[in-house]
N, C-alpha and C positions, 0 to 999 in steps of 0.2 A: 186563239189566245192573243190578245194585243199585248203589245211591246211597249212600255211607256220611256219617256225620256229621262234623262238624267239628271238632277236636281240636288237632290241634298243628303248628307253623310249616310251611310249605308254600313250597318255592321252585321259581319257573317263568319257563320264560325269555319272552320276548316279542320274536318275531323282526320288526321294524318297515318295513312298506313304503312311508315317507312319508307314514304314515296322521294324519288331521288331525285327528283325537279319541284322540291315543293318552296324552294326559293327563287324558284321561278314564277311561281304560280301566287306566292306571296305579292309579287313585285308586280305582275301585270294585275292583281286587283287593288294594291295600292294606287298604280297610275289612275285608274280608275275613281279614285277618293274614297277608296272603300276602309274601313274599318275595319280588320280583321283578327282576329281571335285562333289560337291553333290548339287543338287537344287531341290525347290519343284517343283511342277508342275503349267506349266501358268506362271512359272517365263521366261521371254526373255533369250533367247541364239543364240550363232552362230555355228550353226551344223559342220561347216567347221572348227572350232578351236579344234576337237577331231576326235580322228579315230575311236568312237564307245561308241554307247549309251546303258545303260542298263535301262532298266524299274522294280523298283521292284516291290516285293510283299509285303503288307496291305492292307491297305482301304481307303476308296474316303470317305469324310466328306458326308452326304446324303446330305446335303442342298445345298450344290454345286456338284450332282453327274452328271445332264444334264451338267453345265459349264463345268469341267473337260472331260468328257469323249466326247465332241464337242471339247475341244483342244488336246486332244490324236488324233482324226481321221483327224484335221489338220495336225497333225505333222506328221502321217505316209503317210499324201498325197505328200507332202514336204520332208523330208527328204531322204539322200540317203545313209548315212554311214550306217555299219552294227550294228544292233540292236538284245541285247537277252532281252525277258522279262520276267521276273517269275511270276508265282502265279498269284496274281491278273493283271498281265501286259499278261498273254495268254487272261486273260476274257477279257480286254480291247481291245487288237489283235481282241477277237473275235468280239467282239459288232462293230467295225467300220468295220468288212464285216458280218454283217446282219445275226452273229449268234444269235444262243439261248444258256441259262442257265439253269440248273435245281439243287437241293441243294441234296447236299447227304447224308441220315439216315444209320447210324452213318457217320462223318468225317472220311478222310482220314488224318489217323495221325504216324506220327514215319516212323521207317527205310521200304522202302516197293523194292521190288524189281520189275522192268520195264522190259519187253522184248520186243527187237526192230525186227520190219516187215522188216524193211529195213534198208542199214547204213544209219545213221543219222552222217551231217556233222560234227557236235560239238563230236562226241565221233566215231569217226572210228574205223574200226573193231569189235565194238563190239556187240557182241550179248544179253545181259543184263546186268543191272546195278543196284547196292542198291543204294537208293536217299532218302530221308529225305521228306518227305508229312505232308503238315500244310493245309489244304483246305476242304472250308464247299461247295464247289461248284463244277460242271463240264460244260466243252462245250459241246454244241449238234451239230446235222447237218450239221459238219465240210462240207466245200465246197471248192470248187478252188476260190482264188489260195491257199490256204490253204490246206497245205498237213502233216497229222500224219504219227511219225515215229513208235510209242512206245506206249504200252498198260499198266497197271498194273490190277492183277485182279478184281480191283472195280472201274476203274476210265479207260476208255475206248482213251483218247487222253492226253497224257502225253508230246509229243516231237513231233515241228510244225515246220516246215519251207515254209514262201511264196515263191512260184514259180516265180522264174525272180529278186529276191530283195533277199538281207542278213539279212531278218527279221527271227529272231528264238523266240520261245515261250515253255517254259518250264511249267507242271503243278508242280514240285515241286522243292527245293529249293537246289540251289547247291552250295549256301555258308553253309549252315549246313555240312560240315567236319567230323564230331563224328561219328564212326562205320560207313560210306558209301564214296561211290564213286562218286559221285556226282559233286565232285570239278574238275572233266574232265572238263566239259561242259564248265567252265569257262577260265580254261586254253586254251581248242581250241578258245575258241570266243577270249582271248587276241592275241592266234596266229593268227586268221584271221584280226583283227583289223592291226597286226601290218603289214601283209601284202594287206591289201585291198587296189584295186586301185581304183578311181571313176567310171574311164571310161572302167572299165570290166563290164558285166553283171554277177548276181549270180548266 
């Protein structure tokens, strides 16, 4: 997938799951020049009115966690613009194609460094990266189209891309800025937004 440059105003929505760096995540795609928009989930929108959705990372209220996570696997049947998800938005990626979870003793927490299998679109060239980990969980039995890029060594699928779509799925968080690198991932996905076309395949 190419990477395009960066040019002109870009607006993207940020659907919010109680995430608790999400003014963080505000501020490094404003540096950016980016446009941005915030809504909860299950709130109505028009996909078409942005060139690219982000899913954060927090937590799905338990009481409503079947309602939510049945309008997440609508929206990824639906939707077409390019999408990254953090944190809890890879577990969600995952559960609408029929993975599993398991909780991890102790949490993956603080600056962890990732090494990639292969280039991963969002951060080309490179061969690892420091990132910033906040997560009590991991995916299991990654499947197609579901493809890891990137390992850490306690946390086995870190950096997803579906095959044929511009869905990317981070395990940890790339507005966290402080000591890591992280905030690549976000800068290519504003570059790919600003140049994604519909009627390209990913």
């Amino acid at each position: 997938m190419k990477i395009y440059g960066v040019s002109n105003i870009t607006s993207i929505l940020v659907l919010n799951n109680k995430s608790e760096s999400l003014r963080e995540l505000l501020e490094v795609l404003k540096g950016y020049g980016v446009r941005v928009e915030v809504k909860e989930p299950m709130e109505p929108f028009n996909p078409e009115s942005y060139k690219g959705l982000i899913i954060s990372g927090g937590a799905i209220p338990r009481q409503h966690l079947r309602e939510y996570l049945e309008w997440y696997c609508r929206l990824y049947r639906e939707i077409r613009i390019p999408v990254l998800a953090i944190c809890l938005g890879l577990r969600i990626l995952g559960y609408c194609h029929g993975l599993r979870v398991r909780r991890l003793h102790p949490s993956e927490l603080g600056v962890t460094k990732i090494f990639f299998h292969r280039e991963y679109p969002l951060a080309p060239s490179r061969r690892e990266l420091l990132v910033y980990e906040n997560h009590d969980f991991e995916i299991l039995n990654l499947k197609p189209p579901m493809v890891n890029y990137a390992s850490s060594e306690r946390c086995k699928i870190q950096a997803v891309k579906l095959e044929g779509k511009p869905f990317f799925a981070v395990q940890f968080h790339p507005e966290i800025t402080e000591q890591n690198e992280g905030a690549i991932i976000l800068e290519n996905f504003v570059k790919l937004c600003r140049g994604f076309n519909l009627g390209k395949t990913a």
